[in-house]
N, C-alpha and C positions, 0 to 999 in steps of 0.2 A: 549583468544584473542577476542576484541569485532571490530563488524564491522562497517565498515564508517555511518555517518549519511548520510540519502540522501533524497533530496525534492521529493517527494508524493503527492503534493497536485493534481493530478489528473495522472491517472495510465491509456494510453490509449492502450485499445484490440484490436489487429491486428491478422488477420487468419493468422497460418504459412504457408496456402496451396495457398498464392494469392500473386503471385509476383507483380502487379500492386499495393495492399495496402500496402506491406510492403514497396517498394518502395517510395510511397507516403509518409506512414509515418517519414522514415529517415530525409527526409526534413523539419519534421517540429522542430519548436522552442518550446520545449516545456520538463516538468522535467523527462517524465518517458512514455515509450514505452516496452510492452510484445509481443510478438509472440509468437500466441495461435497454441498448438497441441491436444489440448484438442478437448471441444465442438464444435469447427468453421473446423473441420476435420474429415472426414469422415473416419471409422476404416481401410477400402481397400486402402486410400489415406495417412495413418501414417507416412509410409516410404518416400512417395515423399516429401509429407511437411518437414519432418527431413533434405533430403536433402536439399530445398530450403531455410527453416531457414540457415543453418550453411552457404550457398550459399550467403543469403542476409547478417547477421552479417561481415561476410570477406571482401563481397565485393563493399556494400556501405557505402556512405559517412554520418555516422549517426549523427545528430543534438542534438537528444533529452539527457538530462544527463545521464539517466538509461536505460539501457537494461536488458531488463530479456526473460524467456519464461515462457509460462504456460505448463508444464507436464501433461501427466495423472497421474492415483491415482494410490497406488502400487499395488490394487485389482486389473489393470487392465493388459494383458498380453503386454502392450507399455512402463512402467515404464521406466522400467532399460534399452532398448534401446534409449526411449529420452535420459537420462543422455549422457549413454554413449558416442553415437553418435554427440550428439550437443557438450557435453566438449571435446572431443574429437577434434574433430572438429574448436571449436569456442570456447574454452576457455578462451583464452585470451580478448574476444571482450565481454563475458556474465559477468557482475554485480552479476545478481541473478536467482536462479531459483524459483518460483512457483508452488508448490506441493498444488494439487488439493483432495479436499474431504479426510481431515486430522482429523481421527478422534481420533487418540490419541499418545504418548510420542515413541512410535515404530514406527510408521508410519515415524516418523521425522528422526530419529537413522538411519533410511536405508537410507533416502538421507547423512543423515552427512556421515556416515561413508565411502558410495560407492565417496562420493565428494573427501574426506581424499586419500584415494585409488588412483582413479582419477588426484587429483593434484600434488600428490609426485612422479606419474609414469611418467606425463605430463610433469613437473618441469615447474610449471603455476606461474607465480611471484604475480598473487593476490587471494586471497581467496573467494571465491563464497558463496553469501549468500544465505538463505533459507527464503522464504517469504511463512505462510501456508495460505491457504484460507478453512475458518471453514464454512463448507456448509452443516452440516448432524449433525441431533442433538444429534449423539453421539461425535462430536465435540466441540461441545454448552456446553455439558455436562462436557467437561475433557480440555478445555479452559484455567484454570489455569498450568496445569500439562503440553499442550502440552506449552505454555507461556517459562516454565523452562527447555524443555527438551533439546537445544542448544545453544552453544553461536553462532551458526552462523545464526542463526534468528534475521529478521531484523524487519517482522513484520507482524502483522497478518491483514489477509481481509476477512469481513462478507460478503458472498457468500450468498445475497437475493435469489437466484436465486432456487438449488437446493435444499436451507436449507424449502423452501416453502414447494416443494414435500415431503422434509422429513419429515415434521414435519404435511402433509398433509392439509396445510392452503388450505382455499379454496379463491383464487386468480384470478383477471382478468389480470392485467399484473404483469413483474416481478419488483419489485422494488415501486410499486406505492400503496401510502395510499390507504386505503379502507374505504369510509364514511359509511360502516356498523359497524366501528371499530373505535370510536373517536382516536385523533392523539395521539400517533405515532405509529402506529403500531409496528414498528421493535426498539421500545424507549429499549424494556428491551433485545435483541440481541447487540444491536449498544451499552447500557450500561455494560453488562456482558465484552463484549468482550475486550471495551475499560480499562477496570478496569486492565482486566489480562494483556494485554500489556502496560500499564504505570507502574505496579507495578514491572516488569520484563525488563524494561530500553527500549522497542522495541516500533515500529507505530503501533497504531490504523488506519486500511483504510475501509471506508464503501463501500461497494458492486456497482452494475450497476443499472441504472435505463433505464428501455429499450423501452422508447417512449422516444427517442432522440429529436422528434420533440415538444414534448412540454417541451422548455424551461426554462418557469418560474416554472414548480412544480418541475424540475429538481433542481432551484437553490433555493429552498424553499429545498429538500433533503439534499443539500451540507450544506445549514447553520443549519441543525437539526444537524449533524457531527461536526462539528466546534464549536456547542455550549458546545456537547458532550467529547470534548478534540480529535475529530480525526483529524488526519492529510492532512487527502487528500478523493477523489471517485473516483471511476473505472467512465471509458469513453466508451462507445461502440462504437462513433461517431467522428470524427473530432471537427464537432461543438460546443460537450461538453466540450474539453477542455479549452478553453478560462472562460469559466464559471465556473468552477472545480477550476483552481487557481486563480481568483479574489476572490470567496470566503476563499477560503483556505488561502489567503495572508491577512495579518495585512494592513491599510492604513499607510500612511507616517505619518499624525499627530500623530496617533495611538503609533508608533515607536518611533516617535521625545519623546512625551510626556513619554513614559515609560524608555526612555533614561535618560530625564532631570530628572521625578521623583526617577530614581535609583539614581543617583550623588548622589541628593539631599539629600537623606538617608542618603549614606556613610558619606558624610561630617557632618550631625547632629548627628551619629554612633561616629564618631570622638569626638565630643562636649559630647557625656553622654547622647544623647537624643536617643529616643527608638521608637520615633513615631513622625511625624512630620504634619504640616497641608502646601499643595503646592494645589494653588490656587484652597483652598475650599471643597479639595480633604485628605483624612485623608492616610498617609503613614505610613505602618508599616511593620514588618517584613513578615507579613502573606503576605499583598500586595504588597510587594518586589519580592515575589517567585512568584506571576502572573504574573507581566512584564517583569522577566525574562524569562518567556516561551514567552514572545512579540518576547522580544531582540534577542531569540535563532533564532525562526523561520524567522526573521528579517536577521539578517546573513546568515542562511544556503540562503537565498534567494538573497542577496547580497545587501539588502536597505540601 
């Protein structure tokens, strides 16, 4: 059973434990909203947050397409209570779950299965995906392996953040180039990662960049991703999402253009021709399959 496609072009992080953000966030216009129990939660405060997540999914009026949360890891003793509790709870209103510091094809098994569990005992009318975020380089390492190990994976996210510590880079912020390290630093993380999820039908999503306030090396981050085949970046900030999916979205000409050149194939397709020349521009099969990744993401966005 494969799961819905759904717009990621920017994934924005909301603490479970602050009823005022998560509030805020409901309201906005925008593709994809998580409530963190994870890192923006303090271990003595787990339980409260759980409540007020399943509190806020119930009982506000939520704008954004996606709902998800972020979970702890299964190392930690809070796992199996988020599940439980939130699906439990708010099943019905949760998209996705986000399973934190996943570092291999087991780690995944325990959400799917306790999910399985879960939704036949609940009789939950939709299926909850699993979205891993690869932040620990024994992760990094087994990338392809966790890529295959569910169908209810919808996609994976490069977790700059702790994959740093793990991997003991030495860093001034999280997410941010390092002119000691010509560009890109995170080229072969953001490449690895993106491979195993295209090859495996799921999103590529790149990580946070955590100086919110500087905007332009944020949108300098997004279009490294976008060049790369990802789909979307995580948001820490309100203000980065606006920025998050402008890059992340194709332009109208963009679309027009990959629209008219696909016809244009078919009907030369039709004729015996194999390759065709529209204004100036060489069409061929290879270049077919480009713009229909335009046309996809075009749709899923409604242009």
């Amino acid at each position: 059973m494969s799961q819905p496609k759904r717009l990621r072009r920017c994934q924005l992080a909301v603490p479970g434990s602050s009823e005022k953000m998560m509030t805020k966030s409901a309201g906005l216009e925008c593709d994809y909203v998580f409530l963190d129990l994870e890192d923006a939660v303090a271990p003595n405060a787990k339980a409260e947050a759980r409540r007020m997540v399943v509190d806020a999914l119930n009982n506000l009026n939520w704008k954004p397409r996606t709902l998800s949360i972020r979970i702890n890891d299964i190392e930690t003793p809070h796992c199996h209570a988020d599940i439980i509790e939130v699906v439990t709870g708010a099943g019905e209103k949760l998209d996705t779950i986000i399973l934190t510091k996943v570092k291999n094809a087991h780690h995944v098994m325990f959400v799917h299965y306790l999910l399985d569990q879960l939704e036949a005992q609940l009789g939950l009318s939709k299926r909850i995906g699993i979205e891993c975020l690869i932040e620990e380089v024994e992760g990094m390492m087994n990338v392809e392996e966790i890529a295959a190990s569910s169908d209810r994976i919808e996609c994976l996210i490069f977790g700059m953040g702790d994959y740093s510590a793990s991997q003991a880079m030495n860093l001034k912020r999280v997410g941010e180039d390092d002119e000691r390290y010509p560009p890109d630093l995170w080229h072969y993380p953001r490449y690895k990662l993106t491979i195993a999820a295209r090859a495996h039908g799921i999103d590529p999503v790149d990580g946070p960049y955590a100086n919110f306030r500087d905007q332009e090396t944020f949108r300098t981050e997004c279009e490294r991703g976008t060049v790369l085949g990802m789909v979307g970046k995580w948001a820490i900030h309100p203000t980065q999402v606006a920025i998050a999916e402008e890059v992340y979205s194709p332009d109208q000409e963009e679309v027009d253009n990959a629209r008219k050149q696909k016809v244009a194939y078919e009907e030369a397709l039709a004729k015996g021709l194999g390759a065709i020349q529209i204004d100036g521009t060489m069409v061929d099969a290879a270049s077919v399959r480009i713009l229909q990744n335009v046309i996809d993401k075009a749709d899923l966005i409604g242009m």
